[in-house]
N, C-alpha and C positions, 0 to 999 in steps of 0.2 A: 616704165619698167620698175617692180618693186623690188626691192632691197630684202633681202631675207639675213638679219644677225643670227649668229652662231649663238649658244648660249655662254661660250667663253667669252664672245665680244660684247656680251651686256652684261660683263662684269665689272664694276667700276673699281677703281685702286681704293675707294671707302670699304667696299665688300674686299676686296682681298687682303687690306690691312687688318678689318674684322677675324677674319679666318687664322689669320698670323697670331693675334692673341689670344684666339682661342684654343688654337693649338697648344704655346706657349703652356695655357693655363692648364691644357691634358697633360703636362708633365707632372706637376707639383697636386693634380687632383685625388690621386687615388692612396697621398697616401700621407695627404692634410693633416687628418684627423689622428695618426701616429706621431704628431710631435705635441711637447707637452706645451701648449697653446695656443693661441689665434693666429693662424693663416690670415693674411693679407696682401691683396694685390691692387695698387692703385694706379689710375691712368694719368700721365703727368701732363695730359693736353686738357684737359677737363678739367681735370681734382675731382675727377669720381674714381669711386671704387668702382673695381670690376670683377671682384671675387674675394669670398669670405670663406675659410673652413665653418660647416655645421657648429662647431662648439661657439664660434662666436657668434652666429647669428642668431644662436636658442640663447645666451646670454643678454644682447641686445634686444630679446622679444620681436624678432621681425622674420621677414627673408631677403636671399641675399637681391634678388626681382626688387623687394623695395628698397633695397641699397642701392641697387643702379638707378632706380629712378630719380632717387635724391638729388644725387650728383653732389657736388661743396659743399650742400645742404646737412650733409650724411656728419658732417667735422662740429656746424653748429646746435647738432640736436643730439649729439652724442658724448662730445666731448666737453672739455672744462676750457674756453678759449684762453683765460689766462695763461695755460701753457704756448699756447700757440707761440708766445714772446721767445719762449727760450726754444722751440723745437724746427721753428720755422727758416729761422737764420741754418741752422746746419742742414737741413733739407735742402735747399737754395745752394750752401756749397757743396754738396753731395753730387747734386748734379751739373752743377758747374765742373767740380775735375772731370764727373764723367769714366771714374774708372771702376769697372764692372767688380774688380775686388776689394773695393773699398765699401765700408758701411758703418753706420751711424748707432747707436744707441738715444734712448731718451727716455723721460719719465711723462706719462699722460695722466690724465684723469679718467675716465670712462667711466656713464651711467648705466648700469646694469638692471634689468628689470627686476622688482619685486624689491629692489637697494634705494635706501635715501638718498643715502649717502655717495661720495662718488668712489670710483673703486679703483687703487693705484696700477698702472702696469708700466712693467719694461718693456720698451719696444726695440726690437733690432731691423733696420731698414738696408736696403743695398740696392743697386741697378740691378733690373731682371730682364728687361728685352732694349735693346735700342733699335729705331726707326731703318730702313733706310740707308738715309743721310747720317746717321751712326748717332742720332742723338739720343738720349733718354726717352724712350716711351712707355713703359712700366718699372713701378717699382715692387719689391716683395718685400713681408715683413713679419717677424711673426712679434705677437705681445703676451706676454708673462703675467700674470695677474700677481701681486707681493702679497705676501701674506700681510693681514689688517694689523695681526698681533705681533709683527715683526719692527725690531727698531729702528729699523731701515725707514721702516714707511713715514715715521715722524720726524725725522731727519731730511728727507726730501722734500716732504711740505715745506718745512723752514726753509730749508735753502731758494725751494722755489718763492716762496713768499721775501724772502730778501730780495732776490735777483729783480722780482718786480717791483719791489720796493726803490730798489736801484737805478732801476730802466725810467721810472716814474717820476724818480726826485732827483737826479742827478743835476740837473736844472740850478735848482736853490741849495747842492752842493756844493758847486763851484763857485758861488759868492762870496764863501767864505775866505778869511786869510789864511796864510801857513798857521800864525797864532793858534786862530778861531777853531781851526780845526784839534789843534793842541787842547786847546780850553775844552771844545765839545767831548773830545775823548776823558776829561776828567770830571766832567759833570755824570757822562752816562757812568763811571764809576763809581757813581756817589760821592764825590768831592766836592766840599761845602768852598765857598767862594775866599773864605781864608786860609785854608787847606791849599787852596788852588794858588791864593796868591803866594805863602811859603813855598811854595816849590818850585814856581816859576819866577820868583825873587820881584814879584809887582805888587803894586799897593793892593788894597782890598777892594777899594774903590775903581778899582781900575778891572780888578775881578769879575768886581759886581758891570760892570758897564759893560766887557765882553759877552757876559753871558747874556744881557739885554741884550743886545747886536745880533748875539746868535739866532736866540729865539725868534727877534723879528724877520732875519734872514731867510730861517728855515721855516717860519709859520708853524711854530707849535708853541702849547705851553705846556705840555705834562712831563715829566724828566721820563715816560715812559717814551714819548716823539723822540725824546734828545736821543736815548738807547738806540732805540729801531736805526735812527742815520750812522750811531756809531759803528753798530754791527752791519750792517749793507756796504759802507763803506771800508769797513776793515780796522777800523781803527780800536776795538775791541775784539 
């Protein structure tokens, strides 16, 4: 005797989770392209996207068909991975609390077609659907493009370029002594090694031999190296 399924019973819970975001996605579609920037909808089992407003995807020169097909891929042919250092940690706690009214800001890179250059935006992220089991399964997000001639935009490169600067070298930071770290902050100031010793009441030689120490410490020789640790560090 053959078995005849129903077309509800050759529904698998993959197709009816399917339908669930789809739906989800008919909320925020018709009316994407009324906020002032990119729509974004990502799947947090994957790390693909699964929905882009029109304006980002004529930005991006693609569609959103080959966004999906990307899948992770979509982060390293679009983006500037050095952010990923500072943006990724709070994405990871975002959905760890797990609460629907909580959400993130950040700053990306993003390459724009017909742009060398890479093109700043703010993004604001939040929980948009959870599973089920109540966990995180989409996120939403819209991103802001900064103005290029704005002094914001320069400002944030720095900070980011410290932060990794930070994350990088923190390493042959912490070799330093209480001292060393004293000395380094009056080198990036341009304090000459007798200067340095006056004020900290040590011979000159003894000046001279920390700033030796330093340098080999931290592997630099230009007082432009010595700078960059002071400011990433805070000591400037």
């Amino acid at each position: 005797m053959s078995i005849h399924l129903s077309y509800t019973d050759q529904i698998t819970d993959t197709d009816i989770l399917s339908l669930k975001i789809k739906d989800k996605i008919a909320e925020i579609e018709p009316v994407a392209d009324k906020f002032p920037g990119v729509i974004l909808v990502h799947n947090i089992r994957d790390l693909s996207i699964v929905y882009m407003s029109a304006r980002g995807t004529e930005q991006l020169g693609t569609t959103l068909e080959e966004l999906v097909a990307l899948g992770p891929a979509y982060y390293y042919r679009f983006f500037n991975k050095e952010d990923a250092q500072e943006y990724v940690p709070k994405m990871k706690g975002l959905l760890e609390r797990n609460n629907e009214e909580e959400w993130i800001t950040m700053f990306q890179q993003v390459q724009i077609i017909g742009s060398a250059d890479w093109t700043w935006h703010l993004t604001s992220v939040k929980i948009f659907m959870r599973d089920d089991n109540g966990k995180p399964l989409l996120t939403i997000g819209i991103a802001i493009p900064i103005d290029p001639e704005h002094h914001i935009t320069n400002k944030v490169a720095r900070l980011l370029e410290e932060n990794n600067f930070l994350r990088n070298h923190y390493q042959y930071f912490c070799k330093l002594t209480k001292r060393e770290k004293e000395i380094l902050k009056l080198l990036a100031l341009g304090k000459t090694s007798g200067e340095i010793a006056g004020e900290l009441f040590i011979s000159t030689t003894t000046a001279d031999t920390h700033r030796r120490n330093i340098r080999q410490k931290l592997n630099v020789e230009s007082g432009y190296e010595l700078s960059q640790y002071a400011r990433a560090f805070d000591l400037i």
